[in-house]
Structures are given as structure tokens and as C-alpha cells.
C-alpha positions, 0 to 999 in steps of 0.5 A: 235507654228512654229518651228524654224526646222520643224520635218522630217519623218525619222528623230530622236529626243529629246523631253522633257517638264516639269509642269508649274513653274516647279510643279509635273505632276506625283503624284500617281502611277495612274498618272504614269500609266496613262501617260504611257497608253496614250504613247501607245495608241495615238500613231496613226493616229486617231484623239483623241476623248473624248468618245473613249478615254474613253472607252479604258481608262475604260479598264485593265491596261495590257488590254489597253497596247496591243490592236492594234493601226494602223499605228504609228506617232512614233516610240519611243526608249526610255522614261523616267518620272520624278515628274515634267517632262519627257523625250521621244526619238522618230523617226517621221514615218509620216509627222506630226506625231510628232506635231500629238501624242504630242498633243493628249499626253499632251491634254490627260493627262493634261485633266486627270490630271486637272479632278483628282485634280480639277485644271484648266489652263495649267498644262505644261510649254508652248510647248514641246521642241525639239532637232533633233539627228543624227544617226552618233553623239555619241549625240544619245548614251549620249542621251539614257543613259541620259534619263535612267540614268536620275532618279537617280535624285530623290535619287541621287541628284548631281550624275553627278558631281560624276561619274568619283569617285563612290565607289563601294557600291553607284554604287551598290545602283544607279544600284539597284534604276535603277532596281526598278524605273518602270517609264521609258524604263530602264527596257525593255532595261535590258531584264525584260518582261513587257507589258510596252515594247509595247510602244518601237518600237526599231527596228527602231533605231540603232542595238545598241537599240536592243542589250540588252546586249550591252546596259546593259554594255553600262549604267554600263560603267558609273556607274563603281568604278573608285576610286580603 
């Protein structure tokens, strides 16, 4: 696919896809695991090889998510997973390096995927959208809240609409799910340790990504009690 603007190394950017006709791609906590085993290890330069693929893959879950990787296409600063989509906040670090891990990621998980539950065809809704963000626009703010704040979705449908009138007890239980959903970087950006935390490489984006506290405080700030 040409791009309409062709990704730059250094350069931030928004990417997100979904199932074709918008179907599940997550089932299990295997098929969540899974995706997340392989944002880690086909992030390098490596190209993908099925054999080799599967023999890391053969290995525990902890096992897989620390060995060493090279040198990386990305670096990611925040990622979410949602049953039928996903959303991944990654700077490019060589050139090509986005086109390069996308691919090796949704060839990868789509062959797992397709094996499993013994489909065949595409399991995602054409190639991966894109937006470029700039360090210097509130847009990367918004943007990392969005991809944290995205799950509550799955129990809090509308939430948006209500965010300016939250009581104090829904804030309450959206700050609970969050704290419970393992499917995204929230959780190693409030400071819990987990082997998950690998796939981030934070310190290749604004302080603010660094900043556990800060950025606690940041999400809360939107889940505050305004009625009051």
C-alpha cells in the first residue's frame, strides 16, 4: 500500500486496525497473550521466519517477554487491545521500521489466529491506519490518554458523552476496571511491575511518558467528580 505521507524515522505516530467487518480478533486470554508476545518480539530487524518464530513462541510466556531483540523498528509508548481492534502509540527508529514490524505483527498473529479457530482470508479490515503526532501538539496528550482510557468501552459504553457529569461512584468503578484490564499499557504506566512493561520503550518520548505520577494524575483528571 503507498502511503499518502510515507513514515519518518524519529517521527511519532497513532496506529490502529480492527477485524474485517469489524469481528473479534481477540477471543481468549491466549489470543491477548499472544499479540502481546509478538509486540515484543518482532520488534527488530530480523525478518520473520516461521521456524524461528515458532520456536520462541514454544517458550514460557515470562521466558519470551525478556529475551534480547536487537536492534528495535520502534519504539512503543503505549498500546491498547480491544476484542475486535487495537491501538499502538510507536515512534519509527529505522527507516522502514514501521511498515517492517506492522507486518511481521499482523502476519504473525493473523497466521496464529487463522490456525486456532481454522479460518481462512484476512482476519483485519484492510492495512493499518496511520496518523503522524507531533511532540509540540496536545494531540500526543489526548492521544495517550485515549489509548488508556479506551477500554472502558467494554463496560462503560458512552462514557465520553458523560465525562464532564460523573458521579463519584462511577469514577470509582472506571478507575477499578482500569486497574483490572491487562490488555493494555495502563498498568505500567500506574507503576505496577510487570514483565509486560518490556514491550514500552518510554524514554523515547516526552518526560511526561516517564512520569508515573504525573501521568496517573493526568488519566484522573479526566475521570474526576464534576457534579458536586
Amino acid at each position: 500500500m503507498l502511503r499518502k505521507d510515507p513514515f519518518v524515522t524519529g517521527e511519532y505516530y497513532h496506529l490502529w486496525n480492527r477485524g474485517i467487518d469489524k469481528r473479534n480478533i481477540f477471543k481468549l486470554q491466549k489470543d491477548y497473550e499472544r499479540f502481546m508476545m509478538l509486540l515484543y518480539v518482532t520488534n527488530n530487524e530480523d525478518a520473520i521466519k516461521l521456524d524461528n518464530l515458532v520456536n520462541i513462541l514454544h517458550k514460557g510466556y515470562e521466558e519470551i517477554m525478556v529475551i534480547e531483540r536487537g536492534q528495535r523498528l520502534v519504539s512503543i509508548g503505549a498500546w491498547c487491545l480491544m476484542t475486535n481492534h487495537f491501538h499502538l502509540l510507536v515512534r519509527q527508529e529505522v527507516d522502514g521500521g514501521i511498515t517492517k514490524f506492522m507486518r511481521k505483527l499482523g502476519t504473525g498473529y493473523s497466521m496464529f489466529f487463522n490456525i486456532k479457530y481454522q479460518r481462512q482470508g484476512a482476519l483485519f479490515g484492510g492495512p493499518f491506519k496511520s496518523k503522524c503526532i507531533k511532540t509540540d501538539d496536545s494531540y500526543m496528550q489526548q492521544l495517550l490518554a485515549y489509548i488508556h482510557l479506551n477500554s472502558l468501552d467494554i463496560k462503560f459504553s458512552g462514557w465520553e458523552k458523560e465525562i464532564n457529569k460523573l458521579s463519584s461512584s462511577k469514577s470509582l468503578k472506571m478507575k477499578s476496571f482500569l486497574d483490572l484490564y491487562k490488555y493494555s499499557s495502563y498498568l505500567d504506566y500506574v507503576g505496577k511491575n510487570r514483565v509486560e512493561s518490556n514491550i514500552l520503550s518510554r524514554d523515547n518520548f516526552p518526560d511526561y511518558f516517564s512520569e508515573a505520577n504525573s501521568f496517573k494524575d493526568f488519566i484522573e483528571g479526566y475521570l474526576v467528580d464534576t457534579t458536586s
